[in-house]
C-alpha positions as CSV (number, residue, x, y, z in Angstrom):
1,X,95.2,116.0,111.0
2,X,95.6,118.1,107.7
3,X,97.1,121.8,107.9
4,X,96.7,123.8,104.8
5,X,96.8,121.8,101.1
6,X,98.8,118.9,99.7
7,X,100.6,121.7,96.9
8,X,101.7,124.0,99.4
9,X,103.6,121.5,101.9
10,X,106.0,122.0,99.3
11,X,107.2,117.8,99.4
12,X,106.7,116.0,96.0
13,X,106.5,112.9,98.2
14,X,103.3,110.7,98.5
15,X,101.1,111.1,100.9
16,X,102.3,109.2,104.5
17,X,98.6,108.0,104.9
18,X,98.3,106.4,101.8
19,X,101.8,104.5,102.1
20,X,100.8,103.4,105.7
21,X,97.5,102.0,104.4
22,X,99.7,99.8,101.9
23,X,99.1,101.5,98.6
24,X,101.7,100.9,96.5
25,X,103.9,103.8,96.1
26,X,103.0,104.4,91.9
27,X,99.4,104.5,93.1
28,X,100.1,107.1,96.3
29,X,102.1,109.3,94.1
30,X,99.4,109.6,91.9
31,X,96.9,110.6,94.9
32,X,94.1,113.4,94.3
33,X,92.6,115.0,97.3
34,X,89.3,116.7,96.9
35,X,88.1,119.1,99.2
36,X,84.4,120.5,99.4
37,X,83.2,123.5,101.5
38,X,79.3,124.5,102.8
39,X,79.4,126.6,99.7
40,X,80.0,123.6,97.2
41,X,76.8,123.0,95.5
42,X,75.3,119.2,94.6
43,X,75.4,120.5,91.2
44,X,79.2,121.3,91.2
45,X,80.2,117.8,92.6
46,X,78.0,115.8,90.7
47,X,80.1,117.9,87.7
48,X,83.1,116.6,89.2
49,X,81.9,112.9,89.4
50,X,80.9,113.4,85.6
51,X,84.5,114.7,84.5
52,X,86.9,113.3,87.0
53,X,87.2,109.9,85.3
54,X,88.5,111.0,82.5
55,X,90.5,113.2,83.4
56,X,92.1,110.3,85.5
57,X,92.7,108.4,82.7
58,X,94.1,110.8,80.5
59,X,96.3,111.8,82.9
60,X,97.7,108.1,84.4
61,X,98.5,107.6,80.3
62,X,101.1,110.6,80.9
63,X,102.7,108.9,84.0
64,X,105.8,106.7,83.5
65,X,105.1,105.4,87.5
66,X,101.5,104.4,86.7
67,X,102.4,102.8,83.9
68,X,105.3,100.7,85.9
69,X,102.7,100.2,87.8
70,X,100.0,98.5,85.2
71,X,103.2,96.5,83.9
72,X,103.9,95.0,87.3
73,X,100.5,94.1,87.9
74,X,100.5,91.9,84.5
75,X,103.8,90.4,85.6
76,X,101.8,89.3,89.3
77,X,98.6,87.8,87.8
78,X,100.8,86.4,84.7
79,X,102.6,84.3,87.7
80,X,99.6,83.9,89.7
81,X,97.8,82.3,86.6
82,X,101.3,79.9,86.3
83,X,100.7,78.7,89.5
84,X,97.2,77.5,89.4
């Protein structure tokens, strides 16, 4: 279970959860976690669906471990694509 908020555990570390479901550690380090109350109103997430994505973006263009990330991804499906 979760006790209190990811930013106040005080660990810069990935989340366990996402490691043990086999995301890649770039991607897990990178993790957003949301959380919505009874108060939340469908207006206010539907906000958050609207903005998040670029947010995302602009963000993961700051991020030397998703970048590694994108670049190691090429590399894999620039081998795959040798294979075949």
């Amino acid at each position: 279970g979760s006790s209190g908020s990811a930013c106040t555990s005080g660990s810069l570390d990935p989340s366990h959860v996402l490691l043990g479901i086999g995301l890649p550690h770039e991607l897990a380090h990178g993790s957003l976690r949301l959380s919505l109350s009874d108060f939340n109103t469908e207006e206010e997430v539907e906000k958050v669906i609207e903005v998040l994505p670029g947010i995302i973006k602009t963000l993961r263009s700051y991020s030397p471990l998703y970048l590694n990330h994108l670049k190691e991804q090429e590399k894999e499906q620039t081998k795959e694509q040798g294979q075949k």
